[in-house]
C-alpha positions as CSV (number, residue, x, y, z in Angstrom):
1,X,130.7,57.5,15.1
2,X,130.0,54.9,12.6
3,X,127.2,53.4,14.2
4,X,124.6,54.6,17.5
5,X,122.7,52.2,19.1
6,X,119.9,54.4,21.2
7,X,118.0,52.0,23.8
8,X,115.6,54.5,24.7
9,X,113.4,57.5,24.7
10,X,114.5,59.0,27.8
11,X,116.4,61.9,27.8
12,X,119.8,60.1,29.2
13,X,120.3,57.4,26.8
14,X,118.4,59.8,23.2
15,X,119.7,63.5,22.8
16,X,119.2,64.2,19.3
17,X,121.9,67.4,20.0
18,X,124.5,64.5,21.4
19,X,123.5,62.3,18.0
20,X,124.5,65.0,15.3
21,X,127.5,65.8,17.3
22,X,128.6,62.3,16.9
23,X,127.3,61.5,13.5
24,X,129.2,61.7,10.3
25,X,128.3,61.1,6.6
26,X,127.2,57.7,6.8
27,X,126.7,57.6,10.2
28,X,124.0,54.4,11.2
29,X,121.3,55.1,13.9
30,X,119.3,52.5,15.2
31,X,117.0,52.9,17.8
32,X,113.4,51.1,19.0
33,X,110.1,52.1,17.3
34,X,109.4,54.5,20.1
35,X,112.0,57.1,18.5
36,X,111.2,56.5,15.7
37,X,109.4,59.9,15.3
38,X,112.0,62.0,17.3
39,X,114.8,59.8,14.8
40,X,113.3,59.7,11.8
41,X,116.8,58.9,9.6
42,X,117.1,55.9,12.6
43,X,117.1,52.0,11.0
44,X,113.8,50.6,13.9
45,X,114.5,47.8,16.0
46,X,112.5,45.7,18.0
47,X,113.8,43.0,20.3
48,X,114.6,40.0,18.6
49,X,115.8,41.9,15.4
50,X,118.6,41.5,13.9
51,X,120.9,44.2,11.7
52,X,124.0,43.6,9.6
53,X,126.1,46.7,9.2
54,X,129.4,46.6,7.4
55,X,130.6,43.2,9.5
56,X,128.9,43.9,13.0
57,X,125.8,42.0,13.8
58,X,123.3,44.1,16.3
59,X,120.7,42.3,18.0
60,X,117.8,44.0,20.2
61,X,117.2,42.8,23.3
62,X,113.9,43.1,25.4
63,X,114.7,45.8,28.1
64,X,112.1,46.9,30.4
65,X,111.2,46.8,34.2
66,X,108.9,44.5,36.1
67,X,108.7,46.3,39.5
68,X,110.2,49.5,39.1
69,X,107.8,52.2,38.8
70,X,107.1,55.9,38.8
71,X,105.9,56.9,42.3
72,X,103.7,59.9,41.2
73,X,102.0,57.7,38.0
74,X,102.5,54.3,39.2
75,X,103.7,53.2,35.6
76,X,106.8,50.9,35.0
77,X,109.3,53.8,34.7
78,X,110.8,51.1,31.7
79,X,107.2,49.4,30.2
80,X,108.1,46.4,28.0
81,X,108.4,46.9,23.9
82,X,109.5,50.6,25.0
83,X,113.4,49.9,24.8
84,X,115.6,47.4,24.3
85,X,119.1,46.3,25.0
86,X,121.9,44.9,22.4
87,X,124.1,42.3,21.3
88,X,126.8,43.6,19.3
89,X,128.9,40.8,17.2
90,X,132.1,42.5,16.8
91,X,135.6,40.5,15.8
92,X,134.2,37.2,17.2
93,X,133.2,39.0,20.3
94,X,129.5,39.1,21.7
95,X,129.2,42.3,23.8
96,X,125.9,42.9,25.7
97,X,124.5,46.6,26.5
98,X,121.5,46.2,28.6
99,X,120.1,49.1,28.2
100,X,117.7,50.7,31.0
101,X,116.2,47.3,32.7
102,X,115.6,44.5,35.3
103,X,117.3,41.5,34.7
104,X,114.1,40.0,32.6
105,X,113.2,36.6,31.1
106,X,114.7,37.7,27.7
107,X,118.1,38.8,29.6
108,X,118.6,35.0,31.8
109,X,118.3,33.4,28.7
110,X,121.7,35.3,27.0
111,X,124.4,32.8,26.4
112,X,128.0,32.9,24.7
113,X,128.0,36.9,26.1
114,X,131.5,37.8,26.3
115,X,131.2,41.4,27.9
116,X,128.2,42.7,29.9
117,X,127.2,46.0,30.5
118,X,124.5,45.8,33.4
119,X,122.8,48.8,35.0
120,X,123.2,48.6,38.6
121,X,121.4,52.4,39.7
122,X,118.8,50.5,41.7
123,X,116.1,53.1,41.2
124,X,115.0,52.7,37.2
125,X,117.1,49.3,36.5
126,X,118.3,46.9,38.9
127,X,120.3,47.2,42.2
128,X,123.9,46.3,42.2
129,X,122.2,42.7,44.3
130,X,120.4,42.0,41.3
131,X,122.9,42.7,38.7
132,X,125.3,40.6,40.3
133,X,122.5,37.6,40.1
134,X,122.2,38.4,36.1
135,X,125.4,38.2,35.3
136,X,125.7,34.5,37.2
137,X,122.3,34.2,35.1
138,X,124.5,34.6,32.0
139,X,128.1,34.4,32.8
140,X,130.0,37.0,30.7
141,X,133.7,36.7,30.9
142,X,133.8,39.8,31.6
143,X,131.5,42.2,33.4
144,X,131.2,46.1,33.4
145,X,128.7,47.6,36.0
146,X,127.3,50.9,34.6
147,X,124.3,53.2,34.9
148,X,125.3,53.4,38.6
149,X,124.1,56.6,40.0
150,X,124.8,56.7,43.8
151,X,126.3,53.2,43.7
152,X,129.3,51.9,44.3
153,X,130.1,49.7,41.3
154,X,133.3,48.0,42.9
155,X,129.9,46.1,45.1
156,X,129.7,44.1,42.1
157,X,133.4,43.1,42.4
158,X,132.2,41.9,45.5
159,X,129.2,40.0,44.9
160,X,131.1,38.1,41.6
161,X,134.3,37.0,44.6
162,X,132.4,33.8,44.2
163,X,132.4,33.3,40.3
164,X,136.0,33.7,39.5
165,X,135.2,33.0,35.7
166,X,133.6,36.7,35.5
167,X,135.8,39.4,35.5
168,X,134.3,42.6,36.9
169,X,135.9,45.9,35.2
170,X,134.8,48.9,36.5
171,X,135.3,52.7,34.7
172,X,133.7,55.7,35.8
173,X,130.4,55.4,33.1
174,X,127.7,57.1,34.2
């Protein structure tokens, strides 16, 4: 890979094993200051940043939950400035990775997104309900439900019938 975005701390979305795998000579790594000491070689990002690397743009994104929270600890499973999402500028194209969150203040306010990636696993991020309000919040052409866990992303397909300017694609991402 030439460039990994990391959203996160948790285990799913940072695996310093998976990293070196993918990474080459060269290889950029950016991730939010709370890896920063478990990815020490990554450029730190914080949402609102902006990085330029060889001709694509990546902006961070706030990412974080507002109701969703550990049952044992009672703490936001997703606590805001703990992750963040990104804009990726890419031949013209603004493509959106949320991330791990709830469709925040910081997300409604996206325009000109061209693809979205919205979680739709209902336990840590949003439920497929909710995701299918964000993306009317910020109208992507196009629309890829991921993150899904024991969802059925082709709900989303269903919930967009209405908004024929989003296209929903759906793959098998975890």
């Amino acid at each position: 890979a030439d460039l990994i975005l990391i959203t996160h701390t948790h285990s799913d979305h940072l695996d310093s094993k998976s990293i070196g795998q993918l990474s080459r000579e060269g290889t950029k790594v950016i991730a939010p200051d709370a890896a920063k000491n478990t990815l020490p070689q990554a450029i730190i990002i914080k949402a609102g940043d902006e990085q330029t690397l060889n001709e694509v743009v990546v902006k961070a994104v706030a990412a974080y939950n507002l109701e969703r929270k550990n049952p044992r600890t009672g703490q936001l499973y997703h606590p805001k400035d703990s992750g963040v999402g990104y804009i990726v500028t890419l031949g013209g194209q603004n493509i959106f990775f949320a991330g791990d969150t709830e469709c925040v203040p910081e997300i409604k306010a996206l325009k000109n997104i061209d693809v979205a990636f919205l979680p739709i696993d209902g336990q840590y991020t949003m439920n497929p309900d909710e995701a299918a309000q964000c993306y009317k919040e910020i109208t992507p052409k196009v629309a890829i439900p991921y993150h899904q866990n024991q969802q059925d992303p082709n709900k989303i397909k269903d919930l967009l019938a209405d908004t024929p300017s989003i296209k929903v694609e759906i793959y098998n991402l975890p």
